[in-house]
C-alpha positions in Angstrom: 37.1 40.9 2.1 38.5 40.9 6.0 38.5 38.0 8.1 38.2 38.7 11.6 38.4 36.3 14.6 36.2 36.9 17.6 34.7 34.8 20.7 31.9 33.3 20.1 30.0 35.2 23.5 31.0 38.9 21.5 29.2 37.8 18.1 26.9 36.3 20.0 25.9 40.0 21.5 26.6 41.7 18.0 23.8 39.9 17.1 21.6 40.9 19.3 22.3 44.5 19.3 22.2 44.0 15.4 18.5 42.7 15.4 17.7 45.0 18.1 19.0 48.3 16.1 17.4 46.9 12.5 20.8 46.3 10.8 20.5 44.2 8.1 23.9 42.1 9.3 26.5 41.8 11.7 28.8 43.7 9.0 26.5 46.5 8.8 26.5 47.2 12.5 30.8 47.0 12.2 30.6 49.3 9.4 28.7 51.5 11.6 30.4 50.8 15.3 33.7 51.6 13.0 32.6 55.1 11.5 31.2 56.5 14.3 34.2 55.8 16.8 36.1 57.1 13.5 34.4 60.3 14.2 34.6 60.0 17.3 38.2 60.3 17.3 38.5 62.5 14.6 37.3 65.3 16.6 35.8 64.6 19.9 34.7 68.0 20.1 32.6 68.3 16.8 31.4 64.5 17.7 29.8 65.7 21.1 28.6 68.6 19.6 26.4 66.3 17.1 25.4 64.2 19.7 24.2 66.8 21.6 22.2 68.3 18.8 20.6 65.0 18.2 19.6 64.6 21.5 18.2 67.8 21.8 16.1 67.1 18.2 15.1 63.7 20.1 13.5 65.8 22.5 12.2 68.8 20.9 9.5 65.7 18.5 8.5 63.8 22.1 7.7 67.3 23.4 4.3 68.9 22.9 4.0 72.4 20.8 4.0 74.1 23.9 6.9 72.6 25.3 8.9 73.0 22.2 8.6 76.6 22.3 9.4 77.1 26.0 12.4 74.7 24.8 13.7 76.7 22.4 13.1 80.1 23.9 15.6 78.5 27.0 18.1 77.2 24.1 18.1 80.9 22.4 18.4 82.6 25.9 21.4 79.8 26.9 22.9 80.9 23.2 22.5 84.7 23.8 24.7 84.0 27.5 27.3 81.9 25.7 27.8 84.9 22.7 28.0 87.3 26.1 30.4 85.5 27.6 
C-alpha cells in the first residue's frame, strides 16, 4: 500500500475525470495515468504510433461504409508513398 499526499483542488479534479472516464476509483485512474505515461516514455515513438492507430480506428466506426472505404483506399495509397520513399 502507498500513501500519497496531494492538494485537496488535484483530488478534487481526479475525481471528476475519474467519474467522467467510468473508473471505478481514484486508484484505478492512477494505475492508468501511471501505465500509459510509462509507455509513453518507454518509446515515444511506438506510443504515437498506437495513438495514431486508435484514432484512425475511432474514425474509420463514426464513418459511413462508403467513407470507410475511400478511407482506407487513401491510407493504402499514403502506405504505398511511404514504402516508395
Amino acid at each position: 500500500m502507498i500513501s500519497v499526499r496531494m492538494p485537496k483542488s488535484l483530488i478534487d479534479e481526479l475525481r471528476q475525470t475519474a467519474k467522467n472516464n467510468h473508473f471505478m476509483d481514484l486508484s484505478e485512474e492512477l494505475r492508468f495515468v501511471i501505465k500509459q505515461n510509462y509507455q509513453r516514455s518507454l518509446d515515444p515513438y511506438e506510443y504515437e504510433l498506437n495513438q495514431f492507430r486508435d484514432e484512425i480506428k475511432k474514425e474509420l466506426t463514426n464513418q459511413n461504409k462508403e467513407n470507410r472505404t475511400r478511407m482506407i483506399n487513401e491510407l493504402k495509397n499514403l502506405l504505398e508513398e511511404i514504402k516508395n520513399e
